[in-house]
Legacy VTK file of the C-alpha trace (Angstrom):
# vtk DataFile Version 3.0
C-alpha trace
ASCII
DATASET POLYDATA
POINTS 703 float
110.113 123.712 97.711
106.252 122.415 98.568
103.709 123.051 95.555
99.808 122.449 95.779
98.195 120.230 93.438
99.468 116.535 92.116
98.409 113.716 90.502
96.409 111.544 92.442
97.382 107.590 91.930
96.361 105.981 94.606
97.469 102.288 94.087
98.141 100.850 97.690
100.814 102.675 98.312
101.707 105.396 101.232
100.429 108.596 101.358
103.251 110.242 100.029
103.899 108.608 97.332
100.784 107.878 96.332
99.526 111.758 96.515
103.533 113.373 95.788
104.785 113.990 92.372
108.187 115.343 91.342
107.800 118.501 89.106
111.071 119.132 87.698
113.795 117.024 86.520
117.034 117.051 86.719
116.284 119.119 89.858
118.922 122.095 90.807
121.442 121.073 92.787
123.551 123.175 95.445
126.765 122.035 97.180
128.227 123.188 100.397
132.041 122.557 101.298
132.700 121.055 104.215
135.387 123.482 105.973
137.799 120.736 106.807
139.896 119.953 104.140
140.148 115.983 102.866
137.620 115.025 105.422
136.142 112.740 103.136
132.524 112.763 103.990
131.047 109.330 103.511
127.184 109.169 104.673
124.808 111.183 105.661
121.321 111.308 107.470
118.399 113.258 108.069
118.297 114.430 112.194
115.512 115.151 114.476
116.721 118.859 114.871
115.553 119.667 111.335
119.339 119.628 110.587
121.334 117.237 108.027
123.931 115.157 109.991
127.377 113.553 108.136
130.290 111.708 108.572
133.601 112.296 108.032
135.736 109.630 107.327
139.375 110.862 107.868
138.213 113.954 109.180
137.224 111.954 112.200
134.255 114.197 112.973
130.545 114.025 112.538
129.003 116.715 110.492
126.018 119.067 110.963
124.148 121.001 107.807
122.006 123.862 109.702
119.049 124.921 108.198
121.073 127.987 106.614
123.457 125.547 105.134
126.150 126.238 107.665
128.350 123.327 108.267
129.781 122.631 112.166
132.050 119.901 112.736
132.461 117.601 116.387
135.334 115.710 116.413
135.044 111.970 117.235
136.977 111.060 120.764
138.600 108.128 119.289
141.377 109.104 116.751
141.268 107.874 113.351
137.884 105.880 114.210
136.894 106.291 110.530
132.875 106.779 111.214
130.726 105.677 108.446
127.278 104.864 108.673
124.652 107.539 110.574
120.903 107.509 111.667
118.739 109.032 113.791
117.965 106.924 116.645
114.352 106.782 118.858
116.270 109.343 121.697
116.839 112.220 119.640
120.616 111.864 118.781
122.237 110.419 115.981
124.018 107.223 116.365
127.020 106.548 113.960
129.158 103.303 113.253
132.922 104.064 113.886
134.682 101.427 111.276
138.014 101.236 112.588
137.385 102.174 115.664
135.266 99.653 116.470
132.748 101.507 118.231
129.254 102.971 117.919
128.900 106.261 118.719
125.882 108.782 119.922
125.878 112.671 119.092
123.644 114.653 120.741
121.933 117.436 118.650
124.237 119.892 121.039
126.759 117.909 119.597
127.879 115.867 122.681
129.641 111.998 121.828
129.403 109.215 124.212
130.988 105.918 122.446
130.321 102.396 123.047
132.640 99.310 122.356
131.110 96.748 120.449
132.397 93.108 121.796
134.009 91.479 118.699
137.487 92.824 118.167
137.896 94.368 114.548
134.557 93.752 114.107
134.142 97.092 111.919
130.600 98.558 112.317
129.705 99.948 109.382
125.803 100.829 108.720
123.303 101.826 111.139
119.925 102.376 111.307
116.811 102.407 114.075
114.789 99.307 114.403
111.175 99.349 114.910
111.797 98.176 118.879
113.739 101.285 120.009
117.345 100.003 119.747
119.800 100.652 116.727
120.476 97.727 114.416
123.975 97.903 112.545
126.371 95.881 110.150
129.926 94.668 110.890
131.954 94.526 107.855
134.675 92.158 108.930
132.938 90.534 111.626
130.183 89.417 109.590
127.581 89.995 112.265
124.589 92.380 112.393
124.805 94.505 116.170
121.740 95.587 118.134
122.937 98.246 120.504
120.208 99.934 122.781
120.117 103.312 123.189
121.519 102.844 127.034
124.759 101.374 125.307
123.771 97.775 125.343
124.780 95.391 122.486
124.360 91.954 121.155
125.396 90.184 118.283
124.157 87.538 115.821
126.536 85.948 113.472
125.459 85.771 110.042
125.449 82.327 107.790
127.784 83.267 105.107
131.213 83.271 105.851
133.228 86.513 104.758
129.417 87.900 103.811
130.885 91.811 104.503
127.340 92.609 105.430
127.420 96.858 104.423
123.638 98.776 104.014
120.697 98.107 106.508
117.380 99.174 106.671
114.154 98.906 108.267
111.669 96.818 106.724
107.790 97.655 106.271
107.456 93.969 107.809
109.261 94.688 111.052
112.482 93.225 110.245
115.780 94.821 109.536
117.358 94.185 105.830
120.698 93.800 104.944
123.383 93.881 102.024
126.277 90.925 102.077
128.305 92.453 99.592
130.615 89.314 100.333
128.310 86.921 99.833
126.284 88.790 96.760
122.676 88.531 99.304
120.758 90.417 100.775
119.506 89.607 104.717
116.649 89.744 106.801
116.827 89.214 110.551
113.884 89.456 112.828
114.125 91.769 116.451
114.640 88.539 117.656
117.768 87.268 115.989
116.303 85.064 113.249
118.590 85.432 109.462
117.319 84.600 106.475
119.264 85.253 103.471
118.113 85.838 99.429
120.612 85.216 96.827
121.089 87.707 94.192
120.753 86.629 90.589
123.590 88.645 89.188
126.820 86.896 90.810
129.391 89.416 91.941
127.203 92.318 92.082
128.465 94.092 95.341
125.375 95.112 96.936
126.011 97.902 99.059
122.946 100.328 100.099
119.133 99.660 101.110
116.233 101.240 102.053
112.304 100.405 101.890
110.302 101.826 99.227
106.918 103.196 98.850
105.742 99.664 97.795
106.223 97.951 100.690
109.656 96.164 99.200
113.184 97.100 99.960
115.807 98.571 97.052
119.292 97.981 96.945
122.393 99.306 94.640
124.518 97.403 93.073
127.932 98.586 92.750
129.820 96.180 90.850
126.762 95.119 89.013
125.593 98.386 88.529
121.813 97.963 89.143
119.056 98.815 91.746
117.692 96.092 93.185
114.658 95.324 94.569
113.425 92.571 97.010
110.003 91.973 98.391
109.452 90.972 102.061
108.711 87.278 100.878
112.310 87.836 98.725
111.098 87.911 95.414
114.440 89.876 94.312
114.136 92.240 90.336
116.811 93.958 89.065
116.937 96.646 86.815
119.957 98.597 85.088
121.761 101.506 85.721
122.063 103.264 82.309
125.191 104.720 82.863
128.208 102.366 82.321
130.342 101.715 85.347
128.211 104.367 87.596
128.796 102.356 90.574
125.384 102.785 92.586
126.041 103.230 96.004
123.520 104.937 98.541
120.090 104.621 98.132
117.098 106.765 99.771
113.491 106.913 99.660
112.409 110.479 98.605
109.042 112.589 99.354
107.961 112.130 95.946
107.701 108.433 96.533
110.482 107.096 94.186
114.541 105.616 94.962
116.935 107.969 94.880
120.754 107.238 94.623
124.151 107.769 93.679
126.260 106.934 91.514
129.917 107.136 92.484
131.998 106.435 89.862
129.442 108.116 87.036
129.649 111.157 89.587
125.375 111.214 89.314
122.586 111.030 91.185
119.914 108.817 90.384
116.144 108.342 90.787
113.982 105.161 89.983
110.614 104.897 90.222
108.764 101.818 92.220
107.506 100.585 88.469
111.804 100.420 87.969
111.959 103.828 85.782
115.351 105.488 85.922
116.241 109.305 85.662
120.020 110.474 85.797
121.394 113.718 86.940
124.925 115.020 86.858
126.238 116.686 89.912
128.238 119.814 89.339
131.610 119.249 90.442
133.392 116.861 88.447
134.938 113.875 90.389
132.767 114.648 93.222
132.211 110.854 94.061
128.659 110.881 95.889
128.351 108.609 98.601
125.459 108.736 101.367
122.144 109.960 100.443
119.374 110.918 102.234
115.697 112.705 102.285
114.885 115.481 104.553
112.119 117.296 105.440
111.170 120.239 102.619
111.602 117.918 99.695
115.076 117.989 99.501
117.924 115.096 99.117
121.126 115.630 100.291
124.161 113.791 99.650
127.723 113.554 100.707
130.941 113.752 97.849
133.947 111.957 99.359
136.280 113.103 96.920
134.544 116.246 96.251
134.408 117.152 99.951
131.186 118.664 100.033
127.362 118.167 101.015
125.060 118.550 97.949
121.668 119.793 97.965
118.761 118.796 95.377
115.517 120.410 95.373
112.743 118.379 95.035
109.180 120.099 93.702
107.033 118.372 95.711
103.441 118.585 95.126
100.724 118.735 98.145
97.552 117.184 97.165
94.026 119.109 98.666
91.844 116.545 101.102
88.433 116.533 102.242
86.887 115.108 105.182
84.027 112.486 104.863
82.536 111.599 108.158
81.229 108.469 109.368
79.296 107.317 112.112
81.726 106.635 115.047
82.673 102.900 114.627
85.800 100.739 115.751
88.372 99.861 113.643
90.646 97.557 115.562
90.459 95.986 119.902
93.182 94.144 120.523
91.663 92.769 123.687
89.484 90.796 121.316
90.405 87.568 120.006
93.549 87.143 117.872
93.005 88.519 114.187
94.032 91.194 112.364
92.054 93.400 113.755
91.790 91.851 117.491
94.536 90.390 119.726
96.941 90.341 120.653
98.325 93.274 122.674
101.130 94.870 121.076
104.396 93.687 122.577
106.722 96.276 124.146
109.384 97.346 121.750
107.281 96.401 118.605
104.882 97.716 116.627
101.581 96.310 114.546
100.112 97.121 111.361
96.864 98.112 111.231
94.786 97.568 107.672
92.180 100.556 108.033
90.186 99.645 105.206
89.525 96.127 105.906
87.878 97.082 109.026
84.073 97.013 109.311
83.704 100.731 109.160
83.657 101.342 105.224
86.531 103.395 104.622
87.317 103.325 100.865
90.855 102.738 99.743
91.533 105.903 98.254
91.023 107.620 102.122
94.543 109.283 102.676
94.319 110.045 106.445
91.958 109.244 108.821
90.689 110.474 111.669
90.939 108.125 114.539
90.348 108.193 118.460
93.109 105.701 119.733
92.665 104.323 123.460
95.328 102.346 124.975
94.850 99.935 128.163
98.922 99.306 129.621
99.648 96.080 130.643
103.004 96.231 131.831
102.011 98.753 134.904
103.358 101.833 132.301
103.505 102.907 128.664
106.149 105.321 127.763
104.697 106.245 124.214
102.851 105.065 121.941
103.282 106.268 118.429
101.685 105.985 115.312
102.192 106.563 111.800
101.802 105.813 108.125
102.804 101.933 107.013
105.860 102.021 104.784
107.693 104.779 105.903
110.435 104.511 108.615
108.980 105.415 112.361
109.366 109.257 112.955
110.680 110.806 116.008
106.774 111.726 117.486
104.612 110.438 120.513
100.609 109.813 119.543
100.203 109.477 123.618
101.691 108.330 126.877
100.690 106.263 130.329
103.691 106.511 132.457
100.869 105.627 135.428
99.416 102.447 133.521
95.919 103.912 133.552
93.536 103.695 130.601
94.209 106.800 128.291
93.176 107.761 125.129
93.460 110.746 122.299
92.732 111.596 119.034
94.650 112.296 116.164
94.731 112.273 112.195
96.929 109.678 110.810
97.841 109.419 107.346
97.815 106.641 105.315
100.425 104.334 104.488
101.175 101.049 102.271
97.798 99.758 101.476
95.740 102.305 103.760
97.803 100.758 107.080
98.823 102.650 109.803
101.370 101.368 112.135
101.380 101.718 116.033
104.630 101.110 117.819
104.701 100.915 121.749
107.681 101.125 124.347
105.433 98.778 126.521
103.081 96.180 126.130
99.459 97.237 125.545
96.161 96.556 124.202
95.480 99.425 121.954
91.554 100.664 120.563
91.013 102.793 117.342
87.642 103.894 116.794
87.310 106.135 113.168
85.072 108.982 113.004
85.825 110.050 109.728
89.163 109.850 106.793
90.497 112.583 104.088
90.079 112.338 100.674
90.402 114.187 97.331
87.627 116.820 96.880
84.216 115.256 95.746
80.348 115.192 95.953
79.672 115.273 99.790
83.346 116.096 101.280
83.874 118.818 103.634
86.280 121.626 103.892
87.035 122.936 107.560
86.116 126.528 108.707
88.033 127.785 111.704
86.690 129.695 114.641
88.341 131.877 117.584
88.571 129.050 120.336
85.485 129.319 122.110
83.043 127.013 125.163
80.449 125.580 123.949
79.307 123.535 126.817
80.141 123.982 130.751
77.976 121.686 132.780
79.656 123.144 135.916
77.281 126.208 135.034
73.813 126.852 136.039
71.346 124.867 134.554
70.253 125.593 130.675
70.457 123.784 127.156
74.607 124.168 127.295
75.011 124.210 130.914
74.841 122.190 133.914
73.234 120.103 136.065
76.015 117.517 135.399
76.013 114.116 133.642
74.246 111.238 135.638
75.727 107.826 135.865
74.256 105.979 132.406
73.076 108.846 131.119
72.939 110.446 127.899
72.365 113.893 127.395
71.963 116.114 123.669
73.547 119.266 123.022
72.042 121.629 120.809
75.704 122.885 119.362
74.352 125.019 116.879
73.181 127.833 119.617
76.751 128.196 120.631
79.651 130.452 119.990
78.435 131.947 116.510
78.117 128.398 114.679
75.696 128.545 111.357
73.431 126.415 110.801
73.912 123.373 108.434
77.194 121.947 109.376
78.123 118.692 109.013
80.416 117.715 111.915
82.801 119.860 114.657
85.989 120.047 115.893
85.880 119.520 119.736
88.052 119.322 122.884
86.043 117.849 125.172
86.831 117.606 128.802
85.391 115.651 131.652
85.599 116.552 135.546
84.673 113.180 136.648
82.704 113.087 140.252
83.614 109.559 140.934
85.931 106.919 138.664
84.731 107.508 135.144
84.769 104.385 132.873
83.914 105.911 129.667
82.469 108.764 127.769
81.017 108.379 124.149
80.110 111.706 122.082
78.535 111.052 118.627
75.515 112.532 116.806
72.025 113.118 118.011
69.278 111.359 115.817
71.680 107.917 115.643
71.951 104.782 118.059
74.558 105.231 120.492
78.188 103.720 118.729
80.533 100.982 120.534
82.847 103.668 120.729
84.578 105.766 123.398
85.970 109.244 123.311
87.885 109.199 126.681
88.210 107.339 130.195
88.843 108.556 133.250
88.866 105.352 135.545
90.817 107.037 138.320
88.238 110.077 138.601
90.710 112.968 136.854
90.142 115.740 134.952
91.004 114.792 131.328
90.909 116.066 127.895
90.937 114.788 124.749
89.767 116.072 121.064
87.322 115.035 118.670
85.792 115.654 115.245
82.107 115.131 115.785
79.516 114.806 112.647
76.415 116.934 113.338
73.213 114.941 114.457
69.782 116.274 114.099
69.508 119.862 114.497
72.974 119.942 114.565
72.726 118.410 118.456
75.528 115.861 119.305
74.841 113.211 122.206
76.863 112.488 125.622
76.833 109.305 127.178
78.768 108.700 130.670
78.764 105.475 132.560
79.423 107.357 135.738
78.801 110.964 137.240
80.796 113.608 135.602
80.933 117.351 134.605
81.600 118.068 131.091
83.369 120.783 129.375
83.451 121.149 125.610
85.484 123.828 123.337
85.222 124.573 119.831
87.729 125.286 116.861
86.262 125.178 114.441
83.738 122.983 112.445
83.557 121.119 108.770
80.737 121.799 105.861
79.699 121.636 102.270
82.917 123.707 100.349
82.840 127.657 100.456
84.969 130.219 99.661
86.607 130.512 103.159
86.715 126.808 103.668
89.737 125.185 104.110
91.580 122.126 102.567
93.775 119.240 104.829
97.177 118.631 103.552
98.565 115.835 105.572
102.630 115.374 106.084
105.330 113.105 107.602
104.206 113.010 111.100
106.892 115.446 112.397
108.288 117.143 115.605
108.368 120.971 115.885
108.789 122.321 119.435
110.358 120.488 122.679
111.006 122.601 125.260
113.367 120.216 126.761
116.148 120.780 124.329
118.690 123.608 124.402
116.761 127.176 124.278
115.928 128.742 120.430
113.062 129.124 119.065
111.556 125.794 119.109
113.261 124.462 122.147
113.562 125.221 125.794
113.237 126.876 128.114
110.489 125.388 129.858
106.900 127.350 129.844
106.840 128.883 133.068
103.725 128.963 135.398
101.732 131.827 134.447
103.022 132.783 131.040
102.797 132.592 127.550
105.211 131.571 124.621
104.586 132.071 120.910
105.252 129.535 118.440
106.077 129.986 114.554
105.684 127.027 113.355
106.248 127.517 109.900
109.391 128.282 110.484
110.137 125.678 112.261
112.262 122.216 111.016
108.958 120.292 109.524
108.573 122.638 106.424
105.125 124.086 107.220
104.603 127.024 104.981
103.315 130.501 105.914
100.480 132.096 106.527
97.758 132.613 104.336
99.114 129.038 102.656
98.509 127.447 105.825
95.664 128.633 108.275
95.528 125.980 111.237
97.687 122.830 112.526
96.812 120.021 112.866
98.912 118.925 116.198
99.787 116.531 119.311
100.183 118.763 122.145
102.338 116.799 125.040
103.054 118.398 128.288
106.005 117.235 130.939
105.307 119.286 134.118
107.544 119.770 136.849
104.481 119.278 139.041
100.342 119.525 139.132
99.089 121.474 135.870
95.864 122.790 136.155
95.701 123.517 132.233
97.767 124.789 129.205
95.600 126.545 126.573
96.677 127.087 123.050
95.442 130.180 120.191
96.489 131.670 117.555
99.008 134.678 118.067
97.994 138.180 118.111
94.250 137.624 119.624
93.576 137.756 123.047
93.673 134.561 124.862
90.443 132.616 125.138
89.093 130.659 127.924
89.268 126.945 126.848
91.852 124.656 128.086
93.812 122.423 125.658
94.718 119.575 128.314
95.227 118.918 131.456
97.383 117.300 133.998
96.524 117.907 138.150
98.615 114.741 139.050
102.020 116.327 137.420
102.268 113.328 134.943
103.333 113.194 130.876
99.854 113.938 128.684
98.936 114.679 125.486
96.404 115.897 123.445
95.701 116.386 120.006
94.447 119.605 118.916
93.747 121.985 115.581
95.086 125.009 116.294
94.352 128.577 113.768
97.033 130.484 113.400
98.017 133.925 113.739
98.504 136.394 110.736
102.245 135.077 111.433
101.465 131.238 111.032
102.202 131.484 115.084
100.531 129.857 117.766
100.417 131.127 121.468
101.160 128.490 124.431
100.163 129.361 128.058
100.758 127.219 131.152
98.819 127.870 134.524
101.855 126.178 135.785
105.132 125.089 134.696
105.500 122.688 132.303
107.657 121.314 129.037
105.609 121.122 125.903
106.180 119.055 123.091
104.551 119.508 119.705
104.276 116.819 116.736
102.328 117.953 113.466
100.928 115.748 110.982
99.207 118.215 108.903
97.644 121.626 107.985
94.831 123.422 107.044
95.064 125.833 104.030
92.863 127.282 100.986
LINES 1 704
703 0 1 2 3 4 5 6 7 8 9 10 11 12 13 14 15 16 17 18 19 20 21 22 23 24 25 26 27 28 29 30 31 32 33 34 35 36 37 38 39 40 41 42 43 44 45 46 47 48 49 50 51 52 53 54 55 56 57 58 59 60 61 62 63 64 65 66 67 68 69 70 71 72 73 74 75 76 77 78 79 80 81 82 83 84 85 86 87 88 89 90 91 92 93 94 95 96 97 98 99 100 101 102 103 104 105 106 107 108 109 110 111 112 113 114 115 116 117 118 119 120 121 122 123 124 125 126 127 128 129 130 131 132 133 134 135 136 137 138 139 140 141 142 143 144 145 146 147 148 149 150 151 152 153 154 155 156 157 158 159 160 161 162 163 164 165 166 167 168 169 170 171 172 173 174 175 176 177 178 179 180 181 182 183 184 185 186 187 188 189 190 191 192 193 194 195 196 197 198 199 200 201 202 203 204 205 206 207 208 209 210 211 212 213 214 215 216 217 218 219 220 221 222 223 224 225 226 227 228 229 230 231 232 233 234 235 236 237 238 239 240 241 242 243 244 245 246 247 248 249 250 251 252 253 254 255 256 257 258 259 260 261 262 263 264 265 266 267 268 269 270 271 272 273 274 275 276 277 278 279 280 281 282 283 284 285 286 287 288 289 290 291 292 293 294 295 296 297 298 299 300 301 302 303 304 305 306 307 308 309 310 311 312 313 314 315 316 317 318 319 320 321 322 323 324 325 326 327 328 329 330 331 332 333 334 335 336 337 338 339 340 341 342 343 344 345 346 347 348 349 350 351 352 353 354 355 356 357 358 359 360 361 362 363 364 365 366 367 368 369 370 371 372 373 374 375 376 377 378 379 380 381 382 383 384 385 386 387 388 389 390 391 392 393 394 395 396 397 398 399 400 401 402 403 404 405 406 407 408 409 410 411 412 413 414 415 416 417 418 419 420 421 422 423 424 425 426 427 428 429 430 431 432 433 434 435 436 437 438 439 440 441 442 443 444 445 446 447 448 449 450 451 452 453 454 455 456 457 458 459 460 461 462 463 464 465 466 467 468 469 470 471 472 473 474 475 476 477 478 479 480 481 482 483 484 485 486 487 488 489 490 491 492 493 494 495 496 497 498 499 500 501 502 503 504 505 506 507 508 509 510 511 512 513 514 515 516 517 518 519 520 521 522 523 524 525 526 527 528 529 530 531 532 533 534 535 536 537 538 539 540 541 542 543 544 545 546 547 548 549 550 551 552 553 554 555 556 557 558 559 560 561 562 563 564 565 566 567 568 569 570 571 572 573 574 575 576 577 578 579 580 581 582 583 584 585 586 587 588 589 590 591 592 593 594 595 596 597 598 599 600 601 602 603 604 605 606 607 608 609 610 611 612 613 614 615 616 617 618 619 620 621 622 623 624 625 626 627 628 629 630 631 632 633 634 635 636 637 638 639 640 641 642 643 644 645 646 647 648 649 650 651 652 653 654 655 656 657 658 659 660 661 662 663 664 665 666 667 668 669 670 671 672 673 674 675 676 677 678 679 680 681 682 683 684 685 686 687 688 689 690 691 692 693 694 695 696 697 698 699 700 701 702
């Protein structure tokens, strides 16, 4: 269950802990058998389906927890393989660590297996977990090695230091890394993507560390099950510790929750834990007695969910998560980070293929104040390795989600907007499959309500400017090489006067190679900026949010001849009764028309047609209409050929003439896009020709 409101603490930490609180404690807790009997589920993990995903240890199957808390079971090829550990992994299955049978294995969301050997015999995989290069990173028990297995199968291994070290728990670290429990050796590890181990003693000896994941600070937490503490270790491996208050309770997984604190279990006192990042501890007794929790993880909706070996069922708590209101504050265009400049932290290098770079918003140049919670960018990249898969970006701290910001399969110059929320310290990260030099140019960030912040006010989608038209103040002739041309914005589409900025998708139909257009306000000196590139002459797209200049005109510049085309969705102003509020979440997938066929999967748009999304019923908990009002979304198309343009609207309206994106040379693009919704909380899709369509959210608008 989501709730409005929430203390506000921002104190360098990510978005959603510093803007989440949790409302009710002990929170009510559901359980769900698992139909086979004695299956002894173990672990448990949240997938990119919107479903939860489990083990089962002498079951030998893997799990599935639909969103109507119906349990399927797939049974594991390998008999008695004993599966422990599960994640999802950067393909869109989950990827589990068979213990006995020495294998890891891949489930598809349709709940297909593949399984893949790992090279030491008896090495016994046991925890698994995705690694900020795109591979999975897992720990073998007996072998005392940490795996790296790539999602085509491929695996190496890396030895650790300590003999007998039992290495169990791994997670990603905010720094990069991946970190480990040696429950053998009574450490906990770090090894790079490159191989390097470093290892940090514990200072209570025997203290079986078991599970890990990274917190809201930036540090990583651990449970100690013989010691029976959580631990906590900071990325230079400072290591605290602080006690379980239940005798004996045997701490054993450990999660990071959407209110921002630990959660875990407690096996033996047959609990459920939570501990704050300030080391605050909360017990909760699970109903059935004996129940022995295991695994524990967060999924979307505020809820933790956690697996009971002995019990042999999935538990459900709801969290009450509170949704903090955000305003926008523009600034002047300005550029935040190049990393074709020299090497700094906000210059060079390129990002690496496979890795991914923290970005510290706030130290930039542009004067965004630490308390901004999202911010609204225009990222550019320029490919150096002849493609770029994807490049995503998120909020620092939190674990990379399953969502593309953009993509140059062709190597060319690309950019798009979107709004990013803040993570650890106001840092965003940006992770790309290839190596690139990436450009992030602000235009404005979200914070809580006060004196000059502005609330957004949707319109029906609507063109504002067409230079393709005859000849007047919104019309053509077309942009001139080196020329900059104002817009008087205000005269268009029913937009008041005395707005402060607008929400654009602007689209240029170059004549020639286009290196670069900038938009920003009339009345100001032109920004080192760029809203979009078109370098091998085709018609591109890309949004923006746009402050007003004087008379509410906004200003064009193109280095080389182009037409321009420029839709409207709405705009931002001083607070009103029908304004609307930002409420930013976990960047999160929705639709992709390349899975199976339901609701928010496939089939394919067809050329021609429409297809209506509800999107708040969809897997990234969304609420309803009137709650929400318009998405904020990344709109990535896959056509099976040339598409001249999908347009998106809100359902039940007739479709408008704008065009969301575009893509005439049949390649992977994407756009971002705010998108009303329908009395339904639906949006409309339409393809001139056919395409797949993926859509990521990262926020909505609402009262």
């Amino acid at each position: 269950m989501r709730q409005r409101g929430g203390t506000l603490c921002f104190t360098g930490v990510f978005l959603t802990c510093a803007t989440l609180a949790q409302a009710q404690f002990p929170p009510p807790i559901t359980e769900i058998p698992v139909p086979t009997a004695a299956s002894i589920p173990v672990n448990i993990a949240a997938g990119p389906d919107g479903a939860v995903w489990f083990t089962e240890s002498s079951g030998n199957q893997i799990g599935r927890v639909t969103a109507g808390n119906v349990i399927l079971e797939y049974p594991i090829p390998t008999a008695a393989s004993f599966p422990n550990g599960i994640a999802a992994g950067p393909d869109g299955a989950l990827w589990f660590a068979e213990f006995q049978g020495n294998q890891i294995g891949r489930v598809t969301t349709a709940g297909s297996i593949t399984e893949f050997p790992i090279p030491t015999a008896s090495g016994g995989p046991w925890n698994i977990v995705a690694g900020a290069d795109g591979a999975l990173w897992f720990t073998e028990f007996t072998g005392a090695q940490i795996g790296r297995i790539t999602t085509a199968g491929a695996v190496t291994e890396y030895p650790l230091p300590s003999a007998f070290s039992g290495p169990t728990g791994i997670a990603a670290g905010t720094d990069g890394a991946l970190w480990f429990a040696e429950s053998g050796a009574n450490k906990i590890g770090r090894i790079t993507i490159t191989g390097s181990i470093s290892e940090y003693a514990i200072p209570t000896s025997i203290s079986g560390p078991t599970g890990i994941a990274a917190g809201a600070d930036g540090a990583l937490w651990f449970t100690e099950s013989s010691g029976n503490k959580i631990g906590r270790v900071t990325t230079a491996g400072i290591i605290s510790e602080y006690p379980v208050p239940t005798p004996s309770g045997g701490p054993a997984g450990i999660t990071l929750a959407q209110d921002g604190a630990l959660w875990f279990t407690e096996s033996s006192g047959n609990k459920i834990g939570r501990i704050t990042t300030a080391g605050v501890i909360s017990e909760a007794p699970i109903p059935t007695a004996s129940g022995d929790p295991l695994g524990i993880a967060s999924a979307r909706g505020g809820a933790l969910w956690f697996a009971e070996t002995n019990g042999n069922k999935i538990g459900k708590a709801a969290l009450s998560i509170a949704e903090p209101a955000l305003q926008l504050q523009t600034v002047t265009p300005c550029r935040v980070i190049d990393t074709r400049g020299a090497t700094g932290p906000l210059g060079g290098p390129s990002i690496a293929g496979g890795t991914f770079r923290t970005i510290a918003v706030p130290s930039s140049s542009c004067g965004v104040p630490p308390n901004a919670a999202a911010y609204s960018v225009n990222i550019t990249v320029v490919p150096k390795a002849g493609t770029l898969s994807y490049l995503t970006v998120w909020p620092a701290g939190q674990p990379q989600p399953l969502v593309s910001t953009l993509n140059s399969l062709s190597g060319a110059i690309r950019a798009n907007a979107a709004i990013v929320p803040a993570g650890a310290g106001g840092a965003i990260n940006a992770f790309a499959t290839d190596t690139t030099d990436v450009i992030i140019d602000i235009n404005g960030y979200f914070v809580p309500p006060s004196g000059g912040t502005l609330q957004f006010y949707p319109l029906p989608p609507c063109r504002v400017i067409d230079t393709r038209n005859p000849a007047g103040a919104l019309g053509g002739p077309s942009l001139a090489a080196a020329q900059t041309r104002s817009f008087p914005i205000s005269a268009a589409c029913g937009i008041p006067a005395g707005i402060s900025a607008y929400s654009f998708n602007v689209t240029v139909a170059p004549h020639e190679d286009l290196g670069y257009l900038t938009v920003w306000p009339t009345g100001v000196a032109q920004p080192v900026v760029s809203t979009l590139n078109s370098p091998a002459g085709e018609v591109l797209a890309n949004a923006a949010i746009v402050p007003a200049g004087s008379g509410g005109a906004v200003s064009f510049f193109a280095t080389d001849p182009t037409d321009l085309i420029v839709d409207i969705n709405g705009y931002f102003a001083s607070p009103g009764s029908s304004g609307l509020n930002f409420y930013a979440v976990t960047p999160c997938r929705i639709v992709d028309t390349r899975n199976l066929a339901g609701s928010f999967g496939g089939p394919a748009i067809l050329g021609g047609t429409t297809r209506s999304f509800a999107l708040s019923l969809g897997s990234c908990n969304l609420p309803a209409f009137p709650t929400e009002q318009a998405y904020s979304l990344n709109m990535t198309v896959v056509p099976q050929g040339p598409l001249g343009y999908p347009t998106t609207w809100p359902t039940g309206v007739n479709q408008p003439v704008v065009s969301t994106l575009n893509a005439l040379d049949g390649l992977v693009v994407a756009n971002a896009a705010i998108v009303p919704s329908g009395a339904t909380g639906s949006i409309n899709a339409f393809a001139s020709n056919t395409t797949d369509v993926i859509v990521d959210t990262n926020g909505y608008f609402g009262p």
